[in-house]
Each structure stands twice: as structure tokens, then as C-alpha cells.
C-alpha positions in Angstrom: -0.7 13.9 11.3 2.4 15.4 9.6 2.7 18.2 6.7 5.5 18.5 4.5 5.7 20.9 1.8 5.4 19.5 -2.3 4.3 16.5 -4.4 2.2 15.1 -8.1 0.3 12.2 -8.3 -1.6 11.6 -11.6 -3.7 9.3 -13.2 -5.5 10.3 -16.3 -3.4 12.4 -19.1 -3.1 12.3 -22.1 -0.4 9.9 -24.1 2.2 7.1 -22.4 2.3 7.5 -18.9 5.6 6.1 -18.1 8.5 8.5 -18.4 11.1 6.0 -17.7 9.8 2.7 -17.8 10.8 -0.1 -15.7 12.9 -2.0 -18.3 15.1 1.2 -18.8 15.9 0.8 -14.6 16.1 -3.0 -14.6 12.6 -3.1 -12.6 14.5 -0.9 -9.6 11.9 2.3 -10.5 9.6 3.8 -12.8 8.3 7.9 -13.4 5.2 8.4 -13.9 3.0 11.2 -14.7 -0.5 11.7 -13.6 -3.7 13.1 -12.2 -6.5 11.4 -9.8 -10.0 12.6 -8.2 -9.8 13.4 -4.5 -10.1 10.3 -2.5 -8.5 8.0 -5.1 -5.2 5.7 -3.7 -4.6 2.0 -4.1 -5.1 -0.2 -1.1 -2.1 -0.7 1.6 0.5 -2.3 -0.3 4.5 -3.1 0.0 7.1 -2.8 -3.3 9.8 -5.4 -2.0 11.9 -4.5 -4.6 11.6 -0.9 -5.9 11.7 2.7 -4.4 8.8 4.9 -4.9 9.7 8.8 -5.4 6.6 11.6 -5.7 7.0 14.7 -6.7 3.7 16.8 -6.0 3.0 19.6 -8.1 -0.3 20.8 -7.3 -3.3 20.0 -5.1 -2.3 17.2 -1.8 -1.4 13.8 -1.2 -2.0 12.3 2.1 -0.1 9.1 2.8 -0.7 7.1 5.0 2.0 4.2 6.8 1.7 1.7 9.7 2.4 4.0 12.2 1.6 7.9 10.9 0.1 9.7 7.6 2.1 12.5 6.1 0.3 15.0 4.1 2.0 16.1 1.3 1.7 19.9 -0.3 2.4 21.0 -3.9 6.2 21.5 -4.3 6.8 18.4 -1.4 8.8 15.1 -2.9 8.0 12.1 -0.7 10.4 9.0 -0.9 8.8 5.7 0.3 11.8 3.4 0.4 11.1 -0.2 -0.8 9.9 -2.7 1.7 7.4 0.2 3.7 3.7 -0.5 3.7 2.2 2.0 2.2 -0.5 3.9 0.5 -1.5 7.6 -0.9 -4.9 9.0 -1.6 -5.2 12.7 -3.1 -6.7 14.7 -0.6 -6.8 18.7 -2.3 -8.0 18.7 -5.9 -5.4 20.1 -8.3 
């Protein structure tokens, strides 16, 4: 398993989540702020036509590819280009 350094991933705050929303970007990417519970990810999944960019703040994020997982630490941004299978799942609490 790899460690990198830095990354947020949240769920449940207060007010709109989207920062920039997808119509702003033409669909190409969103930011998004939130929080999740230790353990919580979506399922393996693929974005054929969007970048994803997290930027982790506090806590960890593990994610996990095809072929490795990558454990993220606050301060860590992770760049899953589009078309890479892919999930994340929290794996510190904040």
C-alpha cells in the first residue's frame, strides 16, 4: 500500500455542497465540500468524462484502484484522471 501526504472528503455540512457546480465547468468537474464516517466510499466506479481532484484536510482517505490503494493523509491532493476505476473510503476520522 502507498502513503502520500494530504486530502478532504466530506459528506454531511451544512448548506449547498457544490462549490462550483457542474454546469459552471460544462460537466468537465465539480468541488465539493464534505465529511463522511470511517468506512464510507461508493462502490468501484469509472467517470468517462470528468477528472476527479481531492484535497484532504483532515483525517485519511484510502483509495483504492485496479492494481494498488493509496492512502491519503491530511494536507495530500489526489488526482484520479477520468477513465480510472476507482474508489475512496475514509479510513482516520477527522
Amino acid at each position: 500500500m502507498e502513503h502520500i501526504s494530504g486530502a478532504t472528503f466530506v459528506f454531511d455540512h451544512d448548506g449547498e455542497p457544490d462549490l462550483i457546480a457542474n454546469e459552471l465547468t460544462g460537466g468537465s468537474y465539480r468541488v465539493l465540500v464534505g465529511r463522511a464516517a470511517v468506512g464510507v466510499g461508493p462502490p468501484m466506479h469509472i467517470h468517462p468524462h470528468t477528472d476527479e481532484g481531492f484535497y484532504v484536510g483532515e483525517g485519511e482517505l484510502t483509495f483504492v484502484f485496479p492494481d494498488r490503494q493509496v492512502v491519503a493523509c491530511p494536507g495530500t491532493f489526489v488526482f484520479v484522471p477520468r477513465g480510472v476505476e476507482h474508489t475512496a473510503h475514509i479510513t482516520e476520522p477527522l
